[in-house]
C-alpha positions in Angstrom: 0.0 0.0 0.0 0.9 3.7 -0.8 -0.1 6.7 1.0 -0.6 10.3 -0.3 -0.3 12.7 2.3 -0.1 16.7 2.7 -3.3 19.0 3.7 -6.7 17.4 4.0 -6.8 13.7 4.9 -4.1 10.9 3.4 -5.3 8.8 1.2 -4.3 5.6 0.8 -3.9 3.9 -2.5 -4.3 -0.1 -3.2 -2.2 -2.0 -4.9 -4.4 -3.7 -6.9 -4.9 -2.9 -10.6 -8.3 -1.3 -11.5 -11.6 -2.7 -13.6 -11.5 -2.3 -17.2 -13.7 0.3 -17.4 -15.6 -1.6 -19.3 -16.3 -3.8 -16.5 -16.9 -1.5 -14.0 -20.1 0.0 -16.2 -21.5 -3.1 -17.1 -21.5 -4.3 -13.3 -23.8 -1.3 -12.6 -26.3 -2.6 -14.3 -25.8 -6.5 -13.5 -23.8 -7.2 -10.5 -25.4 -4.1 -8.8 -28.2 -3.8 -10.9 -31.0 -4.4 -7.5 -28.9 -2.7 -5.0 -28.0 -0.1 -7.1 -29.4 0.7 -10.1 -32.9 -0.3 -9.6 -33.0 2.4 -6.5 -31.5 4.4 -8.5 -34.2 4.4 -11.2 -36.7 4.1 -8.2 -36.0 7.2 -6.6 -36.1 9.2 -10.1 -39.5 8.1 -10.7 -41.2 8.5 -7.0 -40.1 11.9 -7.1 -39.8 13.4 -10.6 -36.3 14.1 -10.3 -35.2 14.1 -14.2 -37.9 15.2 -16.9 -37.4 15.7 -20.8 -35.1 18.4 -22.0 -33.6 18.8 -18.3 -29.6 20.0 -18.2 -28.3 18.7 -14.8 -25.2 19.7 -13.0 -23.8 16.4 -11.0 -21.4 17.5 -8.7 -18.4 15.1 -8.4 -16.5 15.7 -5.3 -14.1 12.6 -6.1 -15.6 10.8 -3.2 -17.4 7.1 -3.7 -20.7 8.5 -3.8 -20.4 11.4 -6.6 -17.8 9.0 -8.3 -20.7 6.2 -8.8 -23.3 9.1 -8.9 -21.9 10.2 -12.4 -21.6 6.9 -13.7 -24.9 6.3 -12.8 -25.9 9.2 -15.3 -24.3 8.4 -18.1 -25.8 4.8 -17.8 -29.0 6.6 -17.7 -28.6 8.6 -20.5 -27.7 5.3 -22.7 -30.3 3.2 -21.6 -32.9 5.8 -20.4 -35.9 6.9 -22.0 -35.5 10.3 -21.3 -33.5 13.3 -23.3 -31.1 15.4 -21.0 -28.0 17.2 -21.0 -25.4 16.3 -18.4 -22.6 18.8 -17.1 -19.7 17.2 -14.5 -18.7 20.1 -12.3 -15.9 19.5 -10.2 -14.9 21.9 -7.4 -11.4 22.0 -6.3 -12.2 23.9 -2.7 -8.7 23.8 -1.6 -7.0 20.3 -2.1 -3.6 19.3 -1.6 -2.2 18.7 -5.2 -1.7 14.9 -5.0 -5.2 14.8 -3.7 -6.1 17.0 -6.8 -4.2 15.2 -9.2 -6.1 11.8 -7.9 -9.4 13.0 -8.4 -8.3 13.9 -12.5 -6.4 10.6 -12.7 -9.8 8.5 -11.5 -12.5 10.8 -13.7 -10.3 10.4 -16.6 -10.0 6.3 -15.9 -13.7 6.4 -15.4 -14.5 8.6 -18.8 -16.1 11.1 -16.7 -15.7 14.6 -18.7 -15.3 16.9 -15.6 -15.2 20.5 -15.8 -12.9 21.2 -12.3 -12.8 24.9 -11.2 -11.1 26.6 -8.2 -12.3 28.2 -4.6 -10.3 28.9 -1.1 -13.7 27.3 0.5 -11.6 25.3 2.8 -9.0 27.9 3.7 -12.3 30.2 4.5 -13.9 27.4 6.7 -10.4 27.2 8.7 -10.7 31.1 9.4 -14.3 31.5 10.2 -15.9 28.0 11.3 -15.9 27.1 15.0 -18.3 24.4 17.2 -19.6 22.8 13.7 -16.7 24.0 10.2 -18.4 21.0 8.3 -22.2 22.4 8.3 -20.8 26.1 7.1 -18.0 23.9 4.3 -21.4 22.0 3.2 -23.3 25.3 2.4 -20.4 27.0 1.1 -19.9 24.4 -1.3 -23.2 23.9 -2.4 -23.6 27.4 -3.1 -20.7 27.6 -5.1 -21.9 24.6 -7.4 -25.2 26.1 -7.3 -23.1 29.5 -9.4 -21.5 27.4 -11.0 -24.0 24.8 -12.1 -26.2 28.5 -13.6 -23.0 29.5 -15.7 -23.1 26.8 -17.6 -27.3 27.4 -18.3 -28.4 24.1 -15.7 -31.7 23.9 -14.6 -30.9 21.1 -11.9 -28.3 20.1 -9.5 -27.6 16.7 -8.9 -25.6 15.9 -5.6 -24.6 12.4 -4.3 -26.2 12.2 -0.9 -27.6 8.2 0.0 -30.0 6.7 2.1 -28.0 6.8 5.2 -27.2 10.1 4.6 -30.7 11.0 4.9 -31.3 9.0 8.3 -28.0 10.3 10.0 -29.0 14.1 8.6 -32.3 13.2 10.4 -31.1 11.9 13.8 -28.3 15.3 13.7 -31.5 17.3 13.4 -33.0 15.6 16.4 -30.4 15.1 18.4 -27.8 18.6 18.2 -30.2 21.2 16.7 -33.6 20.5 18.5 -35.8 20.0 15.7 -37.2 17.4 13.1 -36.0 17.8 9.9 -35.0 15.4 7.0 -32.9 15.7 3.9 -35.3 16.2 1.0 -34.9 14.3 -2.4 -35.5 17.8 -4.0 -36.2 21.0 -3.2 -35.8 24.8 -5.2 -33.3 26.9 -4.7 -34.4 30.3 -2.4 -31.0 31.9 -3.8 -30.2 31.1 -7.1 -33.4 31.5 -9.8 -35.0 28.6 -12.0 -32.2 26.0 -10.1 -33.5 23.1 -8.2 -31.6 20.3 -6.0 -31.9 16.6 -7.0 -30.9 13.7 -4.6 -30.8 10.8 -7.1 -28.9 8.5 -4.9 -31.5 8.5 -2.3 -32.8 5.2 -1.8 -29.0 3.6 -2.4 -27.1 2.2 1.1 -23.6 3.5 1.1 -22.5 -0.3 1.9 -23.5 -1.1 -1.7 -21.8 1.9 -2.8 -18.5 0.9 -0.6 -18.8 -2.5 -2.4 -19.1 -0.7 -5.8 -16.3 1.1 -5.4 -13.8 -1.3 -3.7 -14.5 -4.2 -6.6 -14.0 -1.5 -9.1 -10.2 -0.8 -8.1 -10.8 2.8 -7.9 -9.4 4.7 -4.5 -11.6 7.8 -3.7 -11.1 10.7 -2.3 -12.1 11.1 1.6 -13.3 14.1 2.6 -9.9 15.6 2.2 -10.4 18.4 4.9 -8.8 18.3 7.8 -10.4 21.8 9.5 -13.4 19.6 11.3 -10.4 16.9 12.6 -8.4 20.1 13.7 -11.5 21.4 15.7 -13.8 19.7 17.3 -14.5 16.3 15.0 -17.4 15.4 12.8 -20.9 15.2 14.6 -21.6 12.9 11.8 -19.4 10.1 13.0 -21.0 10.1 16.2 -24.8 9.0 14.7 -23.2 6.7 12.9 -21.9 5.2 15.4 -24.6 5.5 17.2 -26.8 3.6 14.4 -25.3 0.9 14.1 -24.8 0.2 18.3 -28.7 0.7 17.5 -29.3 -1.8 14.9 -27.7 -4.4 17.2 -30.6 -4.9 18.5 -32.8 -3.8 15.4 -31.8 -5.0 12.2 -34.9 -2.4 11.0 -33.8 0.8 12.9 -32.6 2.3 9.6 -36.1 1.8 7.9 -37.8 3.2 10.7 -35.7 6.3 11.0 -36.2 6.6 7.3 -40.0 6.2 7.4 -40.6 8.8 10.6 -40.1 11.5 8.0 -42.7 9.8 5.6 -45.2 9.2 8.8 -45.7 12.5 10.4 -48.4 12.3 12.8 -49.6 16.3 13.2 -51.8 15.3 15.9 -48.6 14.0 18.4 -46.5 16.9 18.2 -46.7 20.2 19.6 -45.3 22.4 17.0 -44.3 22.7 13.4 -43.6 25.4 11.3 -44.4 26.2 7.3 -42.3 28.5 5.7 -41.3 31.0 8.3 -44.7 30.4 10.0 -44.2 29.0 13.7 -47.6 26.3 15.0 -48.4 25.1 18.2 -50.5 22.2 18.4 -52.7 24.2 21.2 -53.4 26.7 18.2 -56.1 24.0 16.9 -56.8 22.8 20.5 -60.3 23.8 20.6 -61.3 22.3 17.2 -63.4 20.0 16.7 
């Protein structure tokens, strides 16, 4: 094994030879064709995420999950139904150059036309973040994409967030910011005009997606930041954790946590809010 160190996180490199690339697309659709590309398809259709004549950003960090995320549309886009225009935006927010040079070596491997621009997001984060550096990194970098993924005339940005990103997003919400609050398959832009936020990747397990990438040969990048290891840690790591001491005891814990969002009861909770509109439950007490 090789490592690749410097700022942001070391990466370690097998020693194994990649997939023929050719192997690594066709196992999409066969060796991970339920686990994989079934949800993927699954999760466009329940909620409308791609329609005819569409041009969609996907934002392709390096990581496993943007890496399998863009393969995943240009398998689409030959087998589809569908007409859309894809754009690969890659934003460099501050990497080490090793760590940079990886993430061209692997898109280049993998056929995956990127267009990679810079941004001192990760220098700003070190300067400004303090309890939490990875929630202001997240929204820093999301805008950014968001200006980016406009230039080049998108209607849609596709980010590679899975289905236990959505249950550990949901437990942080409960459990550090006092509220209930999921991560949404889609949603409109408040900031940036006639740009809306896909999630195609929703219903896909990031163990499958682990698999994925580790039979295809292909080393990903981490997160490659090391502000939130200088500071205080990732909150992230701790639900997680926390999960899976969970599902010890409850193989269906994930599901469940999942679900909650899906199974809002409105009379067993004693406040929501719409918009910028604040409920009680005791504003509808007297109703019949």
């Amino acid at each position: 094994m090789s490592t690749i160190a410097g700022k942001g996180c070391p990466i370690i490199m097998p020693d194994g030879e990649k997939k023929p690339l050719k192997d690594i697309e066709r196992s999409i659709i066969k060796d991970y064709r339920k686990e994989i590309w079934v949800k993927f398809i699954k999760a466009i259709k329940a909620y409308n995420l791609i329609e005819e004549g569409d041009k969609i950003a996907v934002g392709v960090s390096g990581g496993k999950d943007s890496i399998l995320m863009a393969k995943l549309f240009q398998e689409l886009q030959k087998y589809g139904q569908v007409n859309f225009e894809v754009v690969f935006l890659a934003m460099d927010p501050g990497y080490h150059p090793d760590i940079k040079k990886l993430l061209i070596e692997n898109c280049e491997y993998l056929n995956i036309p990127i267009h990679i621009y810079e941004s001192s997001i990760f220098d700003v984060v070190d300067k400004m973040a303090n309890d939490y550096p990875c929630y202001l990194c997240a929204r820093m970098r999301r805008g950014s994409l968001y200006a980016k993924a406009q230039e080049f005339g998108c209607n849609k940005l596709a980010l590679g967030h899975h289905y236990n990103d959505v249950i550990e997003t949901t437990m942080l919400n409960v459990l550090y910011a006092g509220n209930f609050k999921t991560m949404l398959p889609k949603f409109k832009s408040k900031n940036f005009e006639n740009l809306e936020l896909i999630r195609p990747m929703y219903y896909i397990e990031e163990d499958y997606i682990k698999n994925f990438i580790n039979n295809s040969g292909i080393w990903p990048l981490n997160c490659a930041c090391m502000v939130a290891a200088e500071k205080i840690g990732n909150k992230r790591y701790e639900i997680k954790a926390l999960i899976k001491t969970l599902k010890e005891n409850s193989d269906g814990v994930e599901k469940s946590i999942f679900k909650s969002a899906e199974n809002v009861s409105m009379d067993g909770i004693l406040g929501w809010q719409k918009g910028k509109t604040k409920h009680s439950y005791l504003d509808f007490y007297d109703e019949e």
